[in-house]
PyMOL Python script that loads the backbone (N, CA, C, O; Angstrom):
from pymol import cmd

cmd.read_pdbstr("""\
ATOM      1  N   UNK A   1     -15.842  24.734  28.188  1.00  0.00           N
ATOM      2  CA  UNK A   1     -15.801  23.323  28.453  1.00  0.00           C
ATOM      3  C   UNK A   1     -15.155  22.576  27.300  1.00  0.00           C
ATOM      4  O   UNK A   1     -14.429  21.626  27.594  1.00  0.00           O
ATOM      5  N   UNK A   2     -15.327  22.883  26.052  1.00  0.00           N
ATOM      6  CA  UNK A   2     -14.719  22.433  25.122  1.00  0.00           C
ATOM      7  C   UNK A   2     -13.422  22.368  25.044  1.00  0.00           C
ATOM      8  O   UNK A   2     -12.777  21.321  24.984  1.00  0.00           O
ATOM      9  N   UNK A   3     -12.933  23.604  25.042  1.00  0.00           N
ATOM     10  CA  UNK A   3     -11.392  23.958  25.599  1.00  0.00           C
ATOM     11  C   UNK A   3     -10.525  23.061  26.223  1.00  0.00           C
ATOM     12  O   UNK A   3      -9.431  22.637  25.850  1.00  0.00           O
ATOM     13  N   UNK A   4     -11.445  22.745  27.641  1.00  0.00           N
ATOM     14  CA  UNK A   4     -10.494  21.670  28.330  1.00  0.00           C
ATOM     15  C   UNK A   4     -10.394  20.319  27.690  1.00  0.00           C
ATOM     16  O   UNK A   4      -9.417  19.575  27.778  1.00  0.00           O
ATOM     17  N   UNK A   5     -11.752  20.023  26.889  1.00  0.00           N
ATOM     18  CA  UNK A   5     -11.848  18.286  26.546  1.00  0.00           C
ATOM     19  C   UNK A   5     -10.849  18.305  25.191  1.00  0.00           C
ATOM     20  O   UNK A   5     -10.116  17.321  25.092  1.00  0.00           O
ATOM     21  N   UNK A   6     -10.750  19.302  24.163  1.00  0.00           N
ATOM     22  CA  UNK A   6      -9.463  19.533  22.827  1.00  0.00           C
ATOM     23  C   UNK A   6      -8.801  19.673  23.562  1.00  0.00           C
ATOM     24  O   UNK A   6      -8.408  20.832  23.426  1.00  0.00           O
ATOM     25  N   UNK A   7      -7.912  18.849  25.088  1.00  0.00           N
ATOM     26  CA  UNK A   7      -6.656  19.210  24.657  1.00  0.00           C
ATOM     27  C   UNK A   7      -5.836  17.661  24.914  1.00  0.00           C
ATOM     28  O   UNK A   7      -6.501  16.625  24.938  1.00  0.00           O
ATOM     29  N   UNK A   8      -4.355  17.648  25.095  1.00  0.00           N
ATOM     30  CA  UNK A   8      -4.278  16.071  25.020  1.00  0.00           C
ATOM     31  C   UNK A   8      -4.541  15.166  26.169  1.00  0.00           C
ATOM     32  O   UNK A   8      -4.534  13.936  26.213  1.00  0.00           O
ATOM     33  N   UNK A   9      -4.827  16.253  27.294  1.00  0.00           N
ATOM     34  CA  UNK A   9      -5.645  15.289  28.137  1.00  0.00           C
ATOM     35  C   UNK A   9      -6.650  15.718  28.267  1.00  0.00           C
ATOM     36  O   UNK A   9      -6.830  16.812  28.803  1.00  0.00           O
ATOM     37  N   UNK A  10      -7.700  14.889  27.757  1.00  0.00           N
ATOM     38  CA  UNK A  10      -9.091  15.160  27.219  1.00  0.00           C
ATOM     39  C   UNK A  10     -10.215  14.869  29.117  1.00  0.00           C
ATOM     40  O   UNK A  10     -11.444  14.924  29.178  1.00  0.00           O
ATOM     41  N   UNK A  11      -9.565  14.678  29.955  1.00  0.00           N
ATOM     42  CA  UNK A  11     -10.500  14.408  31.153  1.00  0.00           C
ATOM     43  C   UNK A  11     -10.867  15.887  31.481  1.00  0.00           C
ATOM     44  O   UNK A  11     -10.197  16.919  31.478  1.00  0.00           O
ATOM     45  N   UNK A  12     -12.422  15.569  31.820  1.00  0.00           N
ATOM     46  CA  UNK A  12     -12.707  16.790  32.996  1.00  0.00           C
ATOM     47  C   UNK A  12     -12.406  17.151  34.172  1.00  0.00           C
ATOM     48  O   UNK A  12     -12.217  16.306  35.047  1.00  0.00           O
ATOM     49  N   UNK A  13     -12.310  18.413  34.400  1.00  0.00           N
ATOM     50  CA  UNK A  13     -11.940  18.138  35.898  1.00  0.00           C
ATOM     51  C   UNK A  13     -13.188  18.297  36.739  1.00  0.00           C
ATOM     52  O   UNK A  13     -14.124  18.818  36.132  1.00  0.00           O
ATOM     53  N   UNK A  14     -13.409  17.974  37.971  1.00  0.00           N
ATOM     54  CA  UNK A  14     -14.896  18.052  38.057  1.00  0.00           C
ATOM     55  C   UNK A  14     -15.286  19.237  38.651  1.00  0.00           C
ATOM     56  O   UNK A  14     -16.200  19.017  39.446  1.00  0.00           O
ATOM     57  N   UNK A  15     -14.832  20.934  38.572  1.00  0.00           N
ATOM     58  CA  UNK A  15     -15.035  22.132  38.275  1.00  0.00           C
ATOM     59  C   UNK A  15     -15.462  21.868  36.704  1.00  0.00           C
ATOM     60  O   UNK A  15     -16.308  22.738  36.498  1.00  0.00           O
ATOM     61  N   UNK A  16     -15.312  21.161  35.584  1.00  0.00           N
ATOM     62  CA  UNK A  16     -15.958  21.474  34.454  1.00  0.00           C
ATOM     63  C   UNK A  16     -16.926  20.792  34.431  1.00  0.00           C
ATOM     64  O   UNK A  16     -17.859  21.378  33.882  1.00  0.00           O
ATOM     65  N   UNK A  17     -17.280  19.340  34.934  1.00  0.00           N
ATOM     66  CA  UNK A  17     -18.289  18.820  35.218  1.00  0.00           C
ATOM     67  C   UNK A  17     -19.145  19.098  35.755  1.00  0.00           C
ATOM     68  O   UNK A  17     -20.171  18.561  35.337  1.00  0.00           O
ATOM     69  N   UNK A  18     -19.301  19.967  36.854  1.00  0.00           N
ATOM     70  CA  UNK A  18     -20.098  20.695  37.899  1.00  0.00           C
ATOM     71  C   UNK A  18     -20.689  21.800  37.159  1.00  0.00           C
ATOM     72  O   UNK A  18     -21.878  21.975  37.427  1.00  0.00           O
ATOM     73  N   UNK A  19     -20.017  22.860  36.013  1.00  0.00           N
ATOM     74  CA  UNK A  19     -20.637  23.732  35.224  1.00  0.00           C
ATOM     75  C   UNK A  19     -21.207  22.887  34.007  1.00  0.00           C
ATOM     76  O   UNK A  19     -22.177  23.282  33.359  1.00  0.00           O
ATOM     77  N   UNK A  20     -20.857  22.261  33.864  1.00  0.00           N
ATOM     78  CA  UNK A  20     -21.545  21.323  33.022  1.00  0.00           C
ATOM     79  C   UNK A  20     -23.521  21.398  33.228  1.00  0.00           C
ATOM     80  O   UNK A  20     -24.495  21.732  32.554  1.00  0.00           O
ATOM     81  N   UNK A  21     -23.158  20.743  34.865  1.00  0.00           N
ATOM     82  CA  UNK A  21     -24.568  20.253  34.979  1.00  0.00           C
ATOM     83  C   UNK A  21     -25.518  21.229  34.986  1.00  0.00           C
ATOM     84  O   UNK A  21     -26.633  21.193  34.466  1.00  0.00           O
ATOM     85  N   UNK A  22     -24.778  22.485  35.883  1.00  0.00           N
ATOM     86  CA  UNK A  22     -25.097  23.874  35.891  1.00  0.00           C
ATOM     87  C   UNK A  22     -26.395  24.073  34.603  1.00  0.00           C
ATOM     88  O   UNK A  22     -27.617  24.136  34.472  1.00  0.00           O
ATOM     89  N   UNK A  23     -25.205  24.109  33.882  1.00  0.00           N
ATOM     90  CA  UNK A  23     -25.585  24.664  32.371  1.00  0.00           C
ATOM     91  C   UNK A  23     -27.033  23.540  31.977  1.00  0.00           C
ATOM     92  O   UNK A  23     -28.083  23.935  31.470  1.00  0.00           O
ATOM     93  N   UNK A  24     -26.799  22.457  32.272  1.00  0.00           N
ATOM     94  CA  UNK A  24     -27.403  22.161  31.595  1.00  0.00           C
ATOM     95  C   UNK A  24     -29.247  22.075  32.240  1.00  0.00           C
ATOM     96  O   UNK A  24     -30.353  22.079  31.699  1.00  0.00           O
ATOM     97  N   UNK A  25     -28.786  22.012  33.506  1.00  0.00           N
ATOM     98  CA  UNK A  25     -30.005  22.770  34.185  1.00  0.00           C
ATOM     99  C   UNK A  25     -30.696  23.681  34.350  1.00  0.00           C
ATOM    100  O   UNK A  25     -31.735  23.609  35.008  1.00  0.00           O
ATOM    101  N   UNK A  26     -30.019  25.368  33.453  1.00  0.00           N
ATOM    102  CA  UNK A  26     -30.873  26.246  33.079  1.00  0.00           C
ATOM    103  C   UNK A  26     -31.296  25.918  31.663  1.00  0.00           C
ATOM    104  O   UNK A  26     -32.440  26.027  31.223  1.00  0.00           O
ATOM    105  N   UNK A  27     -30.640  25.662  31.260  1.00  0.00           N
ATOM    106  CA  UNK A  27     -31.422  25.187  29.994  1.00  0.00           C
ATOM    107  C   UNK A  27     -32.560  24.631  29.935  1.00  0.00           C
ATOM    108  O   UNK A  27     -33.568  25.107  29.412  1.00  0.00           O
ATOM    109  N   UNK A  28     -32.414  23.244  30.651  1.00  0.00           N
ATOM    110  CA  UNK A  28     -33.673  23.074  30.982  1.00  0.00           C
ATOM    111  C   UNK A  28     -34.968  23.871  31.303  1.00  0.00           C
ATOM    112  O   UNK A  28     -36.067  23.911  30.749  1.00  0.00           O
ATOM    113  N   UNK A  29     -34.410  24.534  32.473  1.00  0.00           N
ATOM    114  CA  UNK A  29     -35.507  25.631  32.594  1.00  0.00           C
ATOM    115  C   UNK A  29     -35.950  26.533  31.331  1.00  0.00           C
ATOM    116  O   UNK A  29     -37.043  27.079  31.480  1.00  0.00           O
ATOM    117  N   UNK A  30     -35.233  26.799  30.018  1.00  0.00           N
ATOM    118  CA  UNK A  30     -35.480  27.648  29.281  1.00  0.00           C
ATOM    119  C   UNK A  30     -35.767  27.067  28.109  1.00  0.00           C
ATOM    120  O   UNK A  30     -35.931  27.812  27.143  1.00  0.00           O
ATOM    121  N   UNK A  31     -35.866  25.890  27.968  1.00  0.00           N
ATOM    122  CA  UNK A  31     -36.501  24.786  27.227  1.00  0.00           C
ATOM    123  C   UNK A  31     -37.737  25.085  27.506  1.00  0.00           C
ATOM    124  O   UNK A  31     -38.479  25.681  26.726  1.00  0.00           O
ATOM    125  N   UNK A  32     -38.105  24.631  28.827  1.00  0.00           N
ATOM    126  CA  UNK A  32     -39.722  24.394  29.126  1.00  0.00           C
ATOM    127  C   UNK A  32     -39.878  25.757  28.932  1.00  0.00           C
ATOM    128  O   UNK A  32     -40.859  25.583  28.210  1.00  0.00           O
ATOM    129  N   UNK A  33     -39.762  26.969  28.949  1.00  0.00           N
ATOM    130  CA  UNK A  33     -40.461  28.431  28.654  1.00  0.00           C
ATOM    131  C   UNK A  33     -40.791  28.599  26.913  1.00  0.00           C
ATOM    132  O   UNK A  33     -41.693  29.116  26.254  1.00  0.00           O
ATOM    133  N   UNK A  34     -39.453  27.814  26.588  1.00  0.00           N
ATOM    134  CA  UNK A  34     -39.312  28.195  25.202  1.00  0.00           C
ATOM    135  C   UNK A  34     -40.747  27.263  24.187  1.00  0.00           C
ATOM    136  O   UNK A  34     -41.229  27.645  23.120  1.00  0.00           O
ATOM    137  N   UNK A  35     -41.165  25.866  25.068  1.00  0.00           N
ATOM    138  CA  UNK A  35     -41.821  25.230  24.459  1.00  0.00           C
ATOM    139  C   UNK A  35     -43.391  25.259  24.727  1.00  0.00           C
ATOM    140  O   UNK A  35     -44.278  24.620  24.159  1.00  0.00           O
ATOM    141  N   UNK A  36     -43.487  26.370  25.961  1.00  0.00           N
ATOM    142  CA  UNK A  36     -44.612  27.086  26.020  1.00  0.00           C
ATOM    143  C   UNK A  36     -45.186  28.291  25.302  1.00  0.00           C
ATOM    144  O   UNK A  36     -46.327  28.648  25.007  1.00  0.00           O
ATOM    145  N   UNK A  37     -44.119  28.723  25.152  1.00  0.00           N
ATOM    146  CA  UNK A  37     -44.172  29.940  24.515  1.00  0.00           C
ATOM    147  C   UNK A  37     -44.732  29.516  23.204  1.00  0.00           C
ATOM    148  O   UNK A  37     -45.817  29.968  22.839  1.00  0.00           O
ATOM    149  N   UNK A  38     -43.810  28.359  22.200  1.00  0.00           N
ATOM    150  CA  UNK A  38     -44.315  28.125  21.119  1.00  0.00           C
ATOM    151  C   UNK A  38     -45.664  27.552  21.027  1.00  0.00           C
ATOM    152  O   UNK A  38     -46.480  27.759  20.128  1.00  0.00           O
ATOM    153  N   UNK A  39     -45.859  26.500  22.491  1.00  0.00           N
ATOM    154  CA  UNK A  39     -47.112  25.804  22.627  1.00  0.00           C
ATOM    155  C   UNK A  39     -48.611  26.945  22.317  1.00  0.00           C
ATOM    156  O   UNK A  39     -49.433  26.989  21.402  1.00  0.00           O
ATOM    157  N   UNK A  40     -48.430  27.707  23.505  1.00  0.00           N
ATOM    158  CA  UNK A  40     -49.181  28.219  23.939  1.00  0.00           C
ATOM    159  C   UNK A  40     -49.409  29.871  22.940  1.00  0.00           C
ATOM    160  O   UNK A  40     -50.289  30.086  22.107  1.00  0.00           O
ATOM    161  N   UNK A  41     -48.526  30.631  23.296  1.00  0.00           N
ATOM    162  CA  UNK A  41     -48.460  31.842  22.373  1.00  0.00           C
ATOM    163  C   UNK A  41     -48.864  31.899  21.224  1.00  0.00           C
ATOM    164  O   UNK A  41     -49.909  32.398  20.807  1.00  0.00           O
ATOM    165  N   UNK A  42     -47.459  31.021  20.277  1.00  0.00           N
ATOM    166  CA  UNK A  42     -47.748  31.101  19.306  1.00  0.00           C
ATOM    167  C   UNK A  42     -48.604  30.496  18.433  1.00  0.00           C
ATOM    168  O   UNK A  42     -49.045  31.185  17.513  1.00  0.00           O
ATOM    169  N   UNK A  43     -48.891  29.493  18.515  1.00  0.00           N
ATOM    170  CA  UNK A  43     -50.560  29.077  18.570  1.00  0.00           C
ATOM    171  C   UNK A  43     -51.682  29.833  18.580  1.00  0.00           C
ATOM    172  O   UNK A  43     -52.477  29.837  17.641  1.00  0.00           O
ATOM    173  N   UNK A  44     -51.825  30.539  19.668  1.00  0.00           N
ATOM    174  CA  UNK A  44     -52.650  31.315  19.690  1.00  0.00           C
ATOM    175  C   UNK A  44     -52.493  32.647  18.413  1.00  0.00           C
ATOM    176  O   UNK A  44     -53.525  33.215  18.054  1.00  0.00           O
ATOM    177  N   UNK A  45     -51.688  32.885  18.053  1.00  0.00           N
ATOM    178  CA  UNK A  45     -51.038  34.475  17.425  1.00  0.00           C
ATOM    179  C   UNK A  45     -51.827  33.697  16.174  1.00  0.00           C
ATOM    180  O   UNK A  45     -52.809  34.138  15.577  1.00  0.00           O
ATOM    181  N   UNK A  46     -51.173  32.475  15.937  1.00  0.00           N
ATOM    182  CA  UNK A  46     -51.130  31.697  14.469  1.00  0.00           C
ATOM    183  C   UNK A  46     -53.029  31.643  14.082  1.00  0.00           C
ATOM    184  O   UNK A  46     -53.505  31.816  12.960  1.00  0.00           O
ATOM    185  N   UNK A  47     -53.819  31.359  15.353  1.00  0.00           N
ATOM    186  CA  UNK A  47     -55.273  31.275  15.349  1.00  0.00           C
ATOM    187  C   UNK A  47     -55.424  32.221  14.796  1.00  0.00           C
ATOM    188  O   UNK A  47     -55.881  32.273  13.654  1.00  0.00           O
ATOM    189  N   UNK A  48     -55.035  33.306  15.551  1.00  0.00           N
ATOM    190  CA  UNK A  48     -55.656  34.393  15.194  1.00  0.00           C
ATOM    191  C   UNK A  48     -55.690  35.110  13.492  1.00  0.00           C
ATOM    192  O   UNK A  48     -56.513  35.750  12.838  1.00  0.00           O
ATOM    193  N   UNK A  49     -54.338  34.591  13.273  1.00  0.00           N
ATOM    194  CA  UNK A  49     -54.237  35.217  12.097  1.00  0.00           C
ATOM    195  C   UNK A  49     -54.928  34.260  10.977  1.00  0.00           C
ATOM    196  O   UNK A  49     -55.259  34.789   9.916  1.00  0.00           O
ATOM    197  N   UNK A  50     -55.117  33.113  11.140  1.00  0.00           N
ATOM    198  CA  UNK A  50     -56.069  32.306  10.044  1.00  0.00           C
ATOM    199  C   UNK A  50     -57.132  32.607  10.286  1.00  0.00           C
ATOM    200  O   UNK A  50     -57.882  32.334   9.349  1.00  0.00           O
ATOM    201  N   UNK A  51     -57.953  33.367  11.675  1.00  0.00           N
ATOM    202  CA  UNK A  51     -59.117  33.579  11.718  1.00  0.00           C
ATOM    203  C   UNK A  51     -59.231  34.906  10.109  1.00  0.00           C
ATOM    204  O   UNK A  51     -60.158  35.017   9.307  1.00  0.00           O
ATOM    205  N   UNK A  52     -57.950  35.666  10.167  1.00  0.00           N
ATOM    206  CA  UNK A  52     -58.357  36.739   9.188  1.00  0.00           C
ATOM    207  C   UNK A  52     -57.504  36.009   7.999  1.00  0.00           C
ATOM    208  O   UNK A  52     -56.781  36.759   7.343  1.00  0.00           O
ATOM    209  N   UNK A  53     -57.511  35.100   7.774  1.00  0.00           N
ATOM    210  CA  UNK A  53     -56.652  34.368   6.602  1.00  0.00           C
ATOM    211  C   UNK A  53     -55.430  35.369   6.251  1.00  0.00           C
ATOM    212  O   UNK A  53     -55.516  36.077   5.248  1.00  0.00           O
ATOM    213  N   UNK A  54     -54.785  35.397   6.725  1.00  0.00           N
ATOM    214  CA  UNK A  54     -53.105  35.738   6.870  1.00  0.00           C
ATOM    215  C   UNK A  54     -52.259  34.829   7.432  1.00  0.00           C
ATOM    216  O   UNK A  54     -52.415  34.143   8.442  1.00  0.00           O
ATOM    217  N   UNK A  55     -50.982  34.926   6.367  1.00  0.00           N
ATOM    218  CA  UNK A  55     -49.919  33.547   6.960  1.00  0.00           C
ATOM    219  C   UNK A  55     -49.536  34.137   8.817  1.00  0.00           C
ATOM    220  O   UNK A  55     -49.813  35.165   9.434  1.00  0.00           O
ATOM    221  N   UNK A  56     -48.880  33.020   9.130  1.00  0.00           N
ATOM    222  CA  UNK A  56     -48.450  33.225  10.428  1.00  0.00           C
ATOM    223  C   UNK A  56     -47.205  32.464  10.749  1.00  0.00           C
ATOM    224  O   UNK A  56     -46.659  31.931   9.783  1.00  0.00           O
ATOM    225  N   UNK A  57     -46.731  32.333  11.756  1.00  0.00           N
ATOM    226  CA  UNK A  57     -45.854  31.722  12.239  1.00  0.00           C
ATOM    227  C   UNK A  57     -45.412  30.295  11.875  1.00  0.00           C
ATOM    228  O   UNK A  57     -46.269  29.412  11.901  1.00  0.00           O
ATOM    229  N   UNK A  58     -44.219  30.014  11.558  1.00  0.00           N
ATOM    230  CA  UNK A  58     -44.268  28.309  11.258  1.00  0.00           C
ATOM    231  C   UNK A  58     -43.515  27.983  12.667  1.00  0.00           C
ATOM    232  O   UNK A  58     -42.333  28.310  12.777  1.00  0.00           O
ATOM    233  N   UNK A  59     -43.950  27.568  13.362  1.00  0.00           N
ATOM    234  CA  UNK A  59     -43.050  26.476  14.988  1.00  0.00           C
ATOM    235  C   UNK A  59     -42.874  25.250  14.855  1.00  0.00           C
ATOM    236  O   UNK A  59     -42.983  24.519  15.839  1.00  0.00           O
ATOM    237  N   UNK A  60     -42.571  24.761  13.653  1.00  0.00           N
ATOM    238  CA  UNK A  60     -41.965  23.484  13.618  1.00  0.00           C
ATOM    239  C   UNK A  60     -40.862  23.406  13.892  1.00  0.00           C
ATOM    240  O   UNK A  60     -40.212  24.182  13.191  1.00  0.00           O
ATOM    241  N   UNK A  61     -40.127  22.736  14.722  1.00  0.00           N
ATOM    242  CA  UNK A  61     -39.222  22.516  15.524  1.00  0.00           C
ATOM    243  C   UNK A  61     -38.520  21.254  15.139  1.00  0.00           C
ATOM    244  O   UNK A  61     -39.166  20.257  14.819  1.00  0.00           O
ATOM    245  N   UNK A  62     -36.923  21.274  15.169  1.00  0.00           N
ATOM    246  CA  UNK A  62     -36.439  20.206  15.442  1.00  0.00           C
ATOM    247  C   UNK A  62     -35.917  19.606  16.730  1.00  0.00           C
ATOM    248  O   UNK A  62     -35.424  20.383  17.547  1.00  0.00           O
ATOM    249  N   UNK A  63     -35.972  18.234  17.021  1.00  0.00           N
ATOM    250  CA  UNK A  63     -35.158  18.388  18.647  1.00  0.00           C
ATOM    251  C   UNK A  63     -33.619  18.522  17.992  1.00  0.00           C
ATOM    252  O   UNK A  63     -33.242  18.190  16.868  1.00  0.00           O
ATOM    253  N   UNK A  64     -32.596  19.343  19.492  1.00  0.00           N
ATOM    254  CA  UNK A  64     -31.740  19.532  19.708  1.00  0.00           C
ATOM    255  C   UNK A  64     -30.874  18.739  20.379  1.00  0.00           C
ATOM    256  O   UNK A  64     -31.388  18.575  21.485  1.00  0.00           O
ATOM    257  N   UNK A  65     -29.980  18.230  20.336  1.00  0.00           N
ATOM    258  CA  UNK A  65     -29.553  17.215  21.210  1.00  0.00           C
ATOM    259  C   UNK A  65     -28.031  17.749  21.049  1.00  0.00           C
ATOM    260  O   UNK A  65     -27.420  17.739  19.981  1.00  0.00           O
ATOM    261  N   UNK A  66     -27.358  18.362  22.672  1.00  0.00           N
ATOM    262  CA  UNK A  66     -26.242  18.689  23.187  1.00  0.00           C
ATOM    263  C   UNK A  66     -25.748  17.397  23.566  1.00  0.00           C
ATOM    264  O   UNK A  66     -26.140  16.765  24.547  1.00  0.00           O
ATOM    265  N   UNK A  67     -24.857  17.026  22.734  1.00  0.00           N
ATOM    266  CA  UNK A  67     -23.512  16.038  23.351  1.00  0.00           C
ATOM    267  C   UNK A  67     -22.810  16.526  24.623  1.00  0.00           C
ATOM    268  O   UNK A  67     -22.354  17.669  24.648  1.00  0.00           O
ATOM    269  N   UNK A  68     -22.713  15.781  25.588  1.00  0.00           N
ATOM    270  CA  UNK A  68     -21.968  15.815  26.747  1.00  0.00           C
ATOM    271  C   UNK A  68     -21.543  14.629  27.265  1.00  0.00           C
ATOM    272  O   UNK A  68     -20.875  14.610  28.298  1.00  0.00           O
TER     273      UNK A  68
END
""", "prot")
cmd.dss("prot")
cmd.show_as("cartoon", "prot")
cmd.util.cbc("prot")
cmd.orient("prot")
């Protein structure tokens, strides 16, 4: 997608727009897994291991923000 917008005519065509949205709709989906996973999982892993005082996981996160 990049490809097409660097060049000197910077319009999409709307075959790149359409994968665009594509894309950006599994993501989505793999966002929400990814922020369970940290929610939920690793959280739990991290409990566990302060229950035996051992470091654990850091999931501090930054947000991501894809320009489109």
């Amino acid at each position: 997608m990049r490809g097409v917008s660097d060049t000197h005519d910077p319009r999409l065509t709307k075959g790149v727009q359409d994968r665009s949205r594509d894309v950006q709709a599994d993501w989505s989906k793999y966002k929400m897994q990814m922020n369970e996973i940290i929610q939920k999982d690793i959280n739990n892993y991290n409990r566990m291991f302060k229950e035996k005082n051992l470091p654990a996981v850091n999931t501090e996160t930054k947000e991501v923000i894809i320009n489109n």
